[in-house]
C-alpha positions in Angstrom: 75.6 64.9 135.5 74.8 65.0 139.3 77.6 64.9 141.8 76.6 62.7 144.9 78.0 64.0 148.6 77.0 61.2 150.6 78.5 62.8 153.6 76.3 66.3 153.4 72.9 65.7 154.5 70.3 68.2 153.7 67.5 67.8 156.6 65.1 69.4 158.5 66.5 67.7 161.9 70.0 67.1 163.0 71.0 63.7 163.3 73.1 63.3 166.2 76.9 63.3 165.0 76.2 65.9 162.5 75.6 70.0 162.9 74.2 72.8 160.4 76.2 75.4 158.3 74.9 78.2 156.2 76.7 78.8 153.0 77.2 81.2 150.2 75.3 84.0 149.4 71.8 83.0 149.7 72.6 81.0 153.3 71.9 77.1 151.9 71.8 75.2 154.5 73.6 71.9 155.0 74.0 69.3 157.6 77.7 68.1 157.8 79.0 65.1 160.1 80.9 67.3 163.3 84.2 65.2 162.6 84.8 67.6 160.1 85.7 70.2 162.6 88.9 68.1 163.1 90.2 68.7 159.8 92.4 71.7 158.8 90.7 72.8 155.5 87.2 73.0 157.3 88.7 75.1 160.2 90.0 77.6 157.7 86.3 78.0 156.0 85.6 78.5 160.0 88.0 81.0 160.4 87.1 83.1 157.6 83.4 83.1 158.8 84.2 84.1 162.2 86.3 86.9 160.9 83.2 88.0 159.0 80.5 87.2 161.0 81.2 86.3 164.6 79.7 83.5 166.8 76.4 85.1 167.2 73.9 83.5 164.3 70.2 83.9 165.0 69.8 80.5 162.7 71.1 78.9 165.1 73.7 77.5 162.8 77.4 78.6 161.9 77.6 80.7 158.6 80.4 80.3 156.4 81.4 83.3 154.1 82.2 81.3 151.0 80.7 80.7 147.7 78.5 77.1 148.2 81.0 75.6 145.1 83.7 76.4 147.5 82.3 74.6 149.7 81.5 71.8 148.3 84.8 70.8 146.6 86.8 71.5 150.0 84.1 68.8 151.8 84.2 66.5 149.2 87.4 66.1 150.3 87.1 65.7 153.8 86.7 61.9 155.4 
């Protein structure tokens, strides 16, 4: 059974309102909407990767430092 996350976009451009993350292990990329950078469960992924990783990312995207099924459950959750 497929779980639908209507509000991650996987794309090869950025659709205005929306920004790229790297996640997990293998670096999957997803486009998330940027309102999500107002909520306090997606700053804590943020500060985790910045503890690991910095600001400097040569994909031109931010990296975040959790597994993607982490990921996924805590931006399913986000509005």
């Amino acid at each position: 059974m497929a779980i639908r996350f209507p509000r991650i976009v996987s794309v090869k451009k950025v659709p205005k309102g929306y920004f790229a993350v790297y996640v997990g292990e293998y670096q999957k990329r997803f486009v998330i909407p940027v309102s999500f950078l107002n909520q306090p469960s997606f700053q804590d992924l943020l500060g985790l990767s910045e503890e690991e990783f910095g600001y400097n990312h040569p994909t031109g995207g931010l990296r975040i430092s959790c597994n993607e099924d982490i990921f996924l459950e805590v931006t399913s959750c986000l509005s």
